[in-house]
N, C-alpha and C positions, 0 to 999 in steps of 0.2 A: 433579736426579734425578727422574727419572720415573713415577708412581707405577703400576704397571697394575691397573687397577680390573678388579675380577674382576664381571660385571653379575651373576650368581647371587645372589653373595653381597653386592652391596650393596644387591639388590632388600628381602631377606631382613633388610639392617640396618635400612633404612628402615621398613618392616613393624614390626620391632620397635621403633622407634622411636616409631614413629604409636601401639603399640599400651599403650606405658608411659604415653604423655602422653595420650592418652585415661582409662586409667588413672587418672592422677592426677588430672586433670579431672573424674572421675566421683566421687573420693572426696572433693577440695573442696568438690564441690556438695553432698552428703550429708552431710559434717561441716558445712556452712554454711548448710543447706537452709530454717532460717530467715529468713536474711539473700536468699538466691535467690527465695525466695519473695516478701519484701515488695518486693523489686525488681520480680520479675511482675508484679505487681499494681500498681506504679505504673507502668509499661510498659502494662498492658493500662488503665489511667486515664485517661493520656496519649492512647493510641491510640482510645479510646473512641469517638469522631464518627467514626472511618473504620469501626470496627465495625458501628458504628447505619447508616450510609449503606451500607456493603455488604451489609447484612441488610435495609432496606429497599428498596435497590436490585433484590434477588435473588427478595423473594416480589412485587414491581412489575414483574420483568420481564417474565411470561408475561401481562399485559395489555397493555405495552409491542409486543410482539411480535405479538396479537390483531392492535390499535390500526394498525400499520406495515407488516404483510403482510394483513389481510382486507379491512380499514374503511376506512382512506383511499387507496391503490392505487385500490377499485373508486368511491371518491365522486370524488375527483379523475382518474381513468379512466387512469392512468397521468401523466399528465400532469407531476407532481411531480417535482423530482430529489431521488435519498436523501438530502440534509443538509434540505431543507424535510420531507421525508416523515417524516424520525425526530424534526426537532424538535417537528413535530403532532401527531406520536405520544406522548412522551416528554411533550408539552402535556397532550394528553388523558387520559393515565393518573394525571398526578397533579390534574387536575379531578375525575374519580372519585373518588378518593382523598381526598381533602378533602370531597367529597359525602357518603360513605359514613361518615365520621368525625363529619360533622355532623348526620350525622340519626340518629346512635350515641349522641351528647352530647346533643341536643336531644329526643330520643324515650327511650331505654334509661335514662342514666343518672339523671334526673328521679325516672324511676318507682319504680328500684333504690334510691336514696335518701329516698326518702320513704316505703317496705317497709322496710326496714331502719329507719329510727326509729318507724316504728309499732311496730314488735316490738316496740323496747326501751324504749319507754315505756310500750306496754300488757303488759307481757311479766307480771306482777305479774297481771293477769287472764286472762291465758291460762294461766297456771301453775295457777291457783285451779282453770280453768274442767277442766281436762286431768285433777286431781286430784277432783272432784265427778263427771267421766264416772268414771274409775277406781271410786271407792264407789259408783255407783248399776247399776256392772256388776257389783259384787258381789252389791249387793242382789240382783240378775235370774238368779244361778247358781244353783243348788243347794246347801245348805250341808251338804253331806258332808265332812268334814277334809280329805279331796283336792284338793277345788276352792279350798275357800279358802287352803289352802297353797300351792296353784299362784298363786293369783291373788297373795296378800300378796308372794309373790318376783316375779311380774311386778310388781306396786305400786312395790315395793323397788326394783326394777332403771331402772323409770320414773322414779324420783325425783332417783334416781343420774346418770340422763339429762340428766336436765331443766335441774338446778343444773349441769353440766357445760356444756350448750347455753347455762346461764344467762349464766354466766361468760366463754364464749366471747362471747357474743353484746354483752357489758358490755364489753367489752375490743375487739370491733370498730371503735368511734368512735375512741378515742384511735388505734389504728393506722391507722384512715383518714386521722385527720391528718397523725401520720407521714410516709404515702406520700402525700399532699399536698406535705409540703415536702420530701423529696426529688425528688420530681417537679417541684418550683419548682426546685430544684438543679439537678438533669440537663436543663433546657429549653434553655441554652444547648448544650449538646452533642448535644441534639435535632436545633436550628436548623441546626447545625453538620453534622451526620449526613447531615440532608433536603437541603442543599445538595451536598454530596458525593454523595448515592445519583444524585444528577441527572447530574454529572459522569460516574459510574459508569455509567448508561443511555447516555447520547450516547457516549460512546467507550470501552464494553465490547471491541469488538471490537480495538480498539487498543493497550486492557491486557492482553487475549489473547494477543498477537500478541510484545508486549514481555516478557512472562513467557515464553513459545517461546522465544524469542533468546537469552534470560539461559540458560535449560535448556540449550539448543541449545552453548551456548558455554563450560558449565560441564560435560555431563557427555557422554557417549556415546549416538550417537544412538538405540539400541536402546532405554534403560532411558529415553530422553525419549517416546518413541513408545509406550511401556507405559503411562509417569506419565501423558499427555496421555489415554487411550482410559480409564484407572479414572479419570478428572477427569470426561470426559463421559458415565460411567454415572454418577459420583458425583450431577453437576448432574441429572440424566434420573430419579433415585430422589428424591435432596431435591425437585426441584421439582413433579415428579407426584405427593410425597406433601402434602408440605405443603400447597400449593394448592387437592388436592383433599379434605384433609383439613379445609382451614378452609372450603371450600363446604359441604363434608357434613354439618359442626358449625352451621354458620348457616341449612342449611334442619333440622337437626333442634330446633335454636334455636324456628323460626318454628314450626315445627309444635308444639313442648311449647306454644310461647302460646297458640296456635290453638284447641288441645285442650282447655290448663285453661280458656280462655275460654269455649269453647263450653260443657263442662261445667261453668261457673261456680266454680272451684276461686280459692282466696284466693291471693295473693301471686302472680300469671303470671307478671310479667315479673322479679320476684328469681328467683324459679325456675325459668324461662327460660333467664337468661343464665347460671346455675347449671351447669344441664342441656348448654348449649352449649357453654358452656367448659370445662367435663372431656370431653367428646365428644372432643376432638382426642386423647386419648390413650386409646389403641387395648386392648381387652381389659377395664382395671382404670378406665378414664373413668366407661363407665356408673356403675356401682356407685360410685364416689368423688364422684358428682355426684347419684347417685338420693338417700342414706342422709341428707346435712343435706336436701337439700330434701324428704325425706317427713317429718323433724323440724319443718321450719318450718311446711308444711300442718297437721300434726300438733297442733302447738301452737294454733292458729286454729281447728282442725274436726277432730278425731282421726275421724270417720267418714269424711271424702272423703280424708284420707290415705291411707285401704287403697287407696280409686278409685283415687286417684294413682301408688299401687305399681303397680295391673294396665297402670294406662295408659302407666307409662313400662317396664314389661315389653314391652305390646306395639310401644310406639316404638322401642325398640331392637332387639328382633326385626325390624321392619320395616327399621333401616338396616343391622342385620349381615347382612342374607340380599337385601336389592333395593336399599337404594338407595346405600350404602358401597360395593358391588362394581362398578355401572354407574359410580361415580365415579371410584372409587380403580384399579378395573381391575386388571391384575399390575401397577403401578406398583413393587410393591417387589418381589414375588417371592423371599418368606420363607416357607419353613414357619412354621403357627403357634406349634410347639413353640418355634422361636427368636426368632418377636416376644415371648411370655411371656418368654422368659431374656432379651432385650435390654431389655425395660423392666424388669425386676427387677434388671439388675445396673447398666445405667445410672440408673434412678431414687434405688439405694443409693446410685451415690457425686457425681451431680447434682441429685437433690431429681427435684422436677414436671420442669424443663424437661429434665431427662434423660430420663423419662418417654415425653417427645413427643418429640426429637432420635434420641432412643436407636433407635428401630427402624429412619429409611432410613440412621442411621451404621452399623447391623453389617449391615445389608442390603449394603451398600457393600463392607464386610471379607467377607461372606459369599461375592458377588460373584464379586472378589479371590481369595480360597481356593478357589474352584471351577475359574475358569479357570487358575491357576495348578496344581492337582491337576490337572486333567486333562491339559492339555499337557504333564504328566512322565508321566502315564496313556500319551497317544498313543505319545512317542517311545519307549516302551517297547514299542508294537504291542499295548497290553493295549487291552481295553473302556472306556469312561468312563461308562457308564450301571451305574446303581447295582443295577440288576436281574441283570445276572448276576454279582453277588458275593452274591448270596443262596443260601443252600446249596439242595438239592434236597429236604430235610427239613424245611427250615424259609422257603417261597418267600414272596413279598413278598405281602400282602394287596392 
């Protein structure tokens, strides 16, 4: 017997089919979200070197790409064919890269650790010295009940500081060791990573290519040609931000040593790499990289700490307004109202490196939800500029 399949209605079973067993699948993992989870996490363990080498790969490639189309093209006058060209390239960007690593370890880190144990061996006389400024500014006020009620709660609140900073500061060493020996742990998967990112450079364009095919052969070509055009704004936002982000953080780096040096200010290069290492995150960096480092000044010289304040006022002033824009350019092309909401709500539930990922990732979605609004905008024959949906009472500033 024959059965005649009605295509309506078996379109309609299968739908429902797919849509129970998703179903179900979605309440196993929630009933089981512990067990999914440490599975993740040995999955993302496992996969770890391919990580590191794709994330090493991706902030190496835009010097790779310098290196293969500016530098050796015009030394070798064309001359080269592209598998010598890329592999000279691909040579040279990790010769940098190991330079740049070595004059990091032999210059920076030396200095950073030998600041950091002065503190916490003389920390005990800087504490005394912080506490004798405090009393001989009272001495120097007026002793009307106002002042010195203000001054004993600044006293108070300095003290509260200080055994805080103490604390912190006593508890630095052990956790440097710490991340000493996880850092001897993850070396193999470093090794591992740096060999792969290599991989990754020499035949980018060939995983490219193999990731198309698999798309290409698993879904419809319309929504492959969507995914492919949000992949190369994705790469065009990460990599003009980061890039330019970590140039920006390294000359404001040089420039805080520059400064305190010239102004003779204690502790440069801790405060330094302080300064330059929260720079990469955008908005809330300053301020989470000025507040320990005017504590550590503070501690050493409480009078060039205020210097310290004005000066790293106007070095941040100087990269939000000249030299963060010449860098960073519309790289992301965020309102700021949404870099603030992207690093508050990625840094909630990534810590710091959500902080810093968080802005060219919703820049990305932001992207995304724009061309996707407006091409339902277009077919509908309406405007896509946000100017004319502004009432007439109330028109856009």
């Amino acid at each position: 017997m024959k059965i005649d399949w009605n295509r309506k209605y078996t379109t309609i079973a299968v739908y429902a089919v797919l849509v129970v067993v998703a179903s179900l699948v979605c309440y196993n993992m929630l009933h089981n979200f512990t067990s999914y989870k440490a599975a993740f996490r040995r999955m993302i363990g496992i996969l770890l070197p391919v990580i590191y080498g794709f994330s090493i790969a991706f902030v190496l490639n835009p010097v790779e790409c310098f290196f293969e189309k500016k530098v050796w093209p015009r030394v070798s006058r064309g001359k080269l064919s592209a598998k010598w060209n890329r592999g000279i390239a691909v040579f040279s960007t990790y010769v940098v890269a190991i330079l740049v690593i070595a004059v990091f370890l032999s210059v920076v880190i030396p200095q950073v650790t030998s600041s950091i144990a002065g503190i916490v061996s003389n920390l005990s006389a800087y504490f005394n010295g912080v506490t004798g400024w405090l009393n001989s500014l009272s001495n120097m006020l007026p002793k009307e009940e106002i002042f010195q009620e203000t001054l004993e709660k600044i006293n108070e609140s300095a003290q509260t500081i200080l055994e805080a900073f103490y604390s912190w500061l006593s508890a630095l060493l052990p956790m440097a060791l710490n991340a000493t020996k996880n850092l001897t742990t993850g070396l193999t998967n470093l090794v591992l990573g740096i060999i792969i990112s290599i991989y990754f450079l020499f035949g980018k364009e060939r995983f490219f290519a193999q990731l198309k095919k698999v798309l290409y052969a698993l879904f419809p070509q319309d929504f492959v040609k969507r995914l492919i055009d949000v992949t190369h704004t994705s790469n065009r936002i990460f990599s003009g931000f980061i890039s330019g982000k970590l140039l920006d953080s390294l000359i404001i780096g040089i420039l805080c040593f520059v400064g305190m040096s010239l102004f003779r200010m204690p502790m440069a290069m801790l405060v330094s790499v302080i300064v330059g290492v929260t720079n990469v995150i955008p908005y809330f960096g300053p301020f989470i990289g000025a507040i320990p480092s005017a504590l550590i000044v503070f501690l050493v010289d409480p009078i060039k700490a205020l210097w310290f304040v004005l000066f790293v006022i106007f070095l941040q002033q100087f990269d939000g307004n000249i030299l963060g824009p010449r860098i960073l350019g519309d790289s992301i092309g965020l309102p700021a109202f949404w870099v603030i909401f992207a690093i508050l709500l990625f840094g909630g539930y990534f810590g710091v490196f959500g902080m810093f990922v968080g802005v060219p990732a919703f820049a990305v979605i932001y992207s995304v939800l724009k061309i996707w609004m407006e091409g339902r905008l277009s077919r509908k024959n309406m405007p896509t500029d946000t100017k004319s949906y502004a009432s007439e009472d109330h028109p856009l500033l």
